[in-house]
C-alpha positions as CSV (number, residue, x, y, z in Angstrom):
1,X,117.0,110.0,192.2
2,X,118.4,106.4,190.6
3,X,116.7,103.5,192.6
4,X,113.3,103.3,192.2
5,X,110.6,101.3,194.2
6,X,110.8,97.9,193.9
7,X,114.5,97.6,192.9
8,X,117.4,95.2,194.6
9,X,119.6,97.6,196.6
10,X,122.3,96.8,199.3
11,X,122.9,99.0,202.1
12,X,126.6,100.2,201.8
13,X,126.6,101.9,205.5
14,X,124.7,102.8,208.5
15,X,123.9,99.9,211.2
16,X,126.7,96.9,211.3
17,X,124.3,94.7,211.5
18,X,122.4,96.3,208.5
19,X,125.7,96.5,205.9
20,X,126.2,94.5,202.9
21,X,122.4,93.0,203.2
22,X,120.4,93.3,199.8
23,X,116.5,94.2,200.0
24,X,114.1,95.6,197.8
25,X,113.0,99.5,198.3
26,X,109.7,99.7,199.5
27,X,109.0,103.3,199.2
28,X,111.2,106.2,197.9
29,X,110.4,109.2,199.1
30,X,111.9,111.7,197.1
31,X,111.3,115.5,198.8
32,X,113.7,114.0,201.8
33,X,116.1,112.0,199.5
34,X,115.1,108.8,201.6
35,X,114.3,105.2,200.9
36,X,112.3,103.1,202.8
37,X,114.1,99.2,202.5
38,X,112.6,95.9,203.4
39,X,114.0,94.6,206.4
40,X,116.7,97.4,207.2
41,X,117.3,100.2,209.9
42,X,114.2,98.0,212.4
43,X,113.2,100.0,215.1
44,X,110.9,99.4,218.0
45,X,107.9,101.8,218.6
46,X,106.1,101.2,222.3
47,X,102.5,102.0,221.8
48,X,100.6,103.0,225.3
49,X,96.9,101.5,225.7
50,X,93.8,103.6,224.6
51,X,90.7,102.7,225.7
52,X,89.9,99.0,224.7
53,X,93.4,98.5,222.6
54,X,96.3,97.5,224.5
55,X,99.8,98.2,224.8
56,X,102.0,96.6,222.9
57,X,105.6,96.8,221.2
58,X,105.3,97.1,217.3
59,X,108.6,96.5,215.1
60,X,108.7,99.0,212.3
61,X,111.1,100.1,209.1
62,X,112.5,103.5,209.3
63,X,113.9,105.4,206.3
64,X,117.6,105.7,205.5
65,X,119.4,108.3,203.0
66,X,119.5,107.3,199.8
67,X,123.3,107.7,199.6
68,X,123.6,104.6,202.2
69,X,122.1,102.3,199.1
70,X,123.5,101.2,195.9
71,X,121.5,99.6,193.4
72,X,122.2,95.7,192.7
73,X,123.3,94.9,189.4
74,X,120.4,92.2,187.9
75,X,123.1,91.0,185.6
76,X,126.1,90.8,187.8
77,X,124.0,90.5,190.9
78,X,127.0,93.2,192.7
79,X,126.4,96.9,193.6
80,X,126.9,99.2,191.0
81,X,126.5,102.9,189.9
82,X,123.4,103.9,187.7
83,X,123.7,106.6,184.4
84,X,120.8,107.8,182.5
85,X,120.8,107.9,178.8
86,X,118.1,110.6,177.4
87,X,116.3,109.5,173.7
88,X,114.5,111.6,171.9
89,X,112.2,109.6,169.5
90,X,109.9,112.4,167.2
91,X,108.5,115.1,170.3
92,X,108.5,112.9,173.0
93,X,111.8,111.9,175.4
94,X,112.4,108.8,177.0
95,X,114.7,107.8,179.3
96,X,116.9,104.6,180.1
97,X,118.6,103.7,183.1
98,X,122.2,101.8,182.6
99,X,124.2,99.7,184.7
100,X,127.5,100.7,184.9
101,X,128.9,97.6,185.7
102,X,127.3,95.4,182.7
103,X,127.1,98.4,180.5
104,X,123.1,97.0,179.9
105,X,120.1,98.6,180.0
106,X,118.4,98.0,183.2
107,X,114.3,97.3,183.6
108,X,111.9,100.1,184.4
109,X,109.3,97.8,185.9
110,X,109.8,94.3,188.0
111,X,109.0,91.3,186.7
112,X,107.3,89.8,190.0
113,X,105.3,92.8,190.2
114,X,101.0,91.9,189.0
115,X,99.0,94.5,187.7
116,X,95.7,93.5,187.8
């Protein structure tokens, strides 16, 4: 699987009121080939009341297929296919993923991401 967790992805079908909008992946789940996006495929889950918790209505992300996103293009900022280039540097291999649009490398880890 190309898109990762945390990349820029738009959602190129599914819900019309869900198409062309760009979010970041929250999760990937990769046994199901799924993605779970910020903001996309909303769904409303009624919750009955147990005990002292009440009922309520809760407004919750669902999963789409990962062939409904394309990854976003840092560079160009459009949706673009990914390609993996495979380097082996003395016994261990490393690999990069490209842009096909810019023809650039593009970054394994987000910049707005803290590691503490």
């Amino acid at each position: 699987m190309k898109i990762r967790t945390w990349d820029l992805v738009q959602i190129m079908s599914g819900k019309s009121s869900d198409k062309n909008k760009q979010a970041k992946v929250l999760k990937v789940l990769k046994d199901e080939w799924k993605v779970l996006v910020e903001w996309v495929n909303i769904v409303t889950r009624h919750i009955k009341k147990m005990g002292t918790t009440p009922g309520q209505i809760i407004k919750m992300e669902k999963p789409i297929d990962v062939s409904n996103a394309m990854l976003v293009c840092p560079f160009t900022k459009k949706p673009t296919r990914v390609w993996t280039v495979s380097v082996e540097e003395k016994w261990v291999a490393k690999t990069f993923r490209y842009s096909k649009r810019a023809a650039k490398e593009l970054n394994k880890e987000p910049k707005d991401l803290i590691i503490k």
